[in-house]
C-alpha positions, 0 to 999 in steps of 0.5 A: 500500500502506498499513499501517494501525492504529488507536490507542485512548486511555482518559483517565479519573479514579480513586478510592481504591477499586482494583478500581474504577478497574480494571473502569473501565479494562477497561471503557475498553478494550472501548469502545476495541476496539468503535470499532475499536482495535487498540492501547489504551494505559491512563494512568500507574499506572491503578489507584490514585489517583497516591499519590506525592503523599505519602511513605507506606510504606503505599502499597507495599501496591499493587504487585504482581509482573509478571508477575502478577495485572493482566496475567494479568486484562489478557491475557484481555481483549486474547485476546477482543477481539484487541487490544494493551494497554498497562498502567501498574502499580506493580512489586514486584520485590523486597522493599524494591525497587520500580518503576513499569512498563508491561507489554504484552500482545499481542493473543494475550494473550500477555505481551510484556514490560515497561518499567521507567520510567528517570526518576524525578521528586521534586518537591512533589506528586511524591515519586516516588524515595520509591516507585520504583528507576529501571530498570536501564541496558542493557549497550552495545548488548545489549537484555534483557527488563527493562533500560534501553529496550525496544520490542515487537512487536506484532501491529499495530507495533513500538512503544516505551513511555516513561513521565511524567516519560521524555517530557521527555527526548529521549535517552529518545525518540532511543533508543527510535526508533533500536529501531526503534519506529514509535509512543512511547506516553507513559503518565502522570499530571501536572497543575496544582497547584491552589494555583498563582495564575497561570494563566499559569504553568498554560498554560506547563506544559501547552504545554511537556509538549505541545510536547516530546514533539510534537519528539520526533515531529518529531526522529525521525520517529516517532507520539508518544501521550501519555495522562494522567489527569483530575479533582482527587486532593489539590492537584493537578488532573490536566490530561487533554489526551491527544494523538496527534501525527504524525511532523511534530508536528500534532496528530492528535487532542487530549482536554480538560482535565477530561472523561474520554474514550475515543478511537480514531485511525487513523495509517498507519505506511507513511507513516514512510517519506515523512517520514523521506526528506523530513526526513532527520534520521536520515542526518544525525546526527553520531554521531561528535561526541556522545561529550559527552553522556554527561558530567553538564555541560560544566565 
């Protein structure tokens, strides 16, 4: 018996114009579902350029409700072609109060719910605590419909989805998986800054975000898919390199740097359980002795 399905990716560029870049992203999707996908996971923030490079209150102007405008358009499209999206947009939640989310239509087109990214970077080239309130921490042990980390389930799988900057973070991963996730999708919008000289120093940061999130694949057991955009938007040149890992961290597919690509990959789920029997990671955590990590630092 296996439990198979198949992974889409749409690894493009953007430009200003929003509607444009939004039939890009459709257009992405039906290539995804004609060559066979049943999941199709879309890039961090896919209709706009990734705005966070500056402080400007003028770029509020491009969130809206989700529900809303995006995932109702997003739910007709995965109705007729049966398939499950996974969408990256720009939360207004309230006035004054922001998110960057991922929703997740069903391949009914139903709504399945979202996730509001919990970690929230600002560094140069990305002022994103400008923009973005964190999600809201869950209560103990209570998942809701909007707070702390989520999985859905689909009609293909049950899967978790952290975005950018959550992926160097393994409680994030760890959580997530103990929901019961199959596959962590990693929506998101990094690359090298243009200015740097050193290529080196370019090579260690894509090696780095790769391996980490390979490890998260490897720690628990699960398919790790991370999709990021391409092509230059200001200092900063978007580093592409999408990638489907399994659950022992090879490299199950893996885009290039500067193209856009859309690309299906089988994973069988049935296989979760030979790795999580021949590596037991999840038997043998000590759950009892991790109390320390809740604190900041260990003075």
């Amino acid at each position: 018996m296996t439990k198979k399905v198949n992974i889409g990716i749409v690894q493009m560029s953007c430009t200003e114009d929003v509607d444009a870049n939004f039939q890009k992203a459709i257009a992405g999707i039906r290539e995804a579902a004609a060559k066979g996908a049943h999941i199709i996971c879309l890039q961090e923030l896919f209709r706009s350029l990734y705005f966070c490079d500056v402080e400007d209150h003028h770029n509020f102007l491009l969130a809206e409700a989700i529900p809303g405008p995006s995932t109702e358009t997003l739910g007709s499209v995965a109705k007729e072609l049966g398939v499950v999206i996974i969408a990256s947009l720009f939360e207004k939640r309230a006035h004054g109060l922001y998110h960057n989310t991922t929703a997740v239509l069903d391949a009914d087109g139903a709504y399945l719910g979202k996730y509001r990214k919990m970690h929230i970077p600002d560094d140069p080239g990305y002022y994103e605590k400008f923009y973005f309130t964190p999600g809201d921490a869950a209560q103990g042990d209570q998942v809701s419909d909007t707070d702390g980390y989520r999985i859905f389930e689909t009609k293909f799988a049950k899967i978790g989805v952290l975005i950018c900057w959550d992926q160097w973070y393994p409680e994030a991963a760890r959580i997530t998986s103990l929901m019961g996730a199959e596959i962590l999708f990693y929506p998101t919008a990094i690359g090298w800054d243009t200015n740097e000289k050193e290529p080196a120093i370019n090579e260690e940061q894509y090696g780095a975000w790769q391996t980490i999130q390979r490890g998260h694949a490897v720690a628990n057991g699960v398919y790790v898919v991370a999709v990021n955009r391409v092509g230059r938007e200001a200092d900063q040149q978007f580093w592409g390199g999408s990638f489907i890992a399994n659950p022992h961290g090879r490299l199950l597919y893996l885009a290039p740097h500067e193209e856009e690509v859309t690309h299906v990959q089988e994973l069988d789920l049935e296989k979760l359980d030979h790795y999580r029997t021949t590596w037991p990671f999840l038997r043998d955590r000590r759950i009892d002795s991790y109390r320390p990590i809740l604190k900041r630092y260990i003075d």
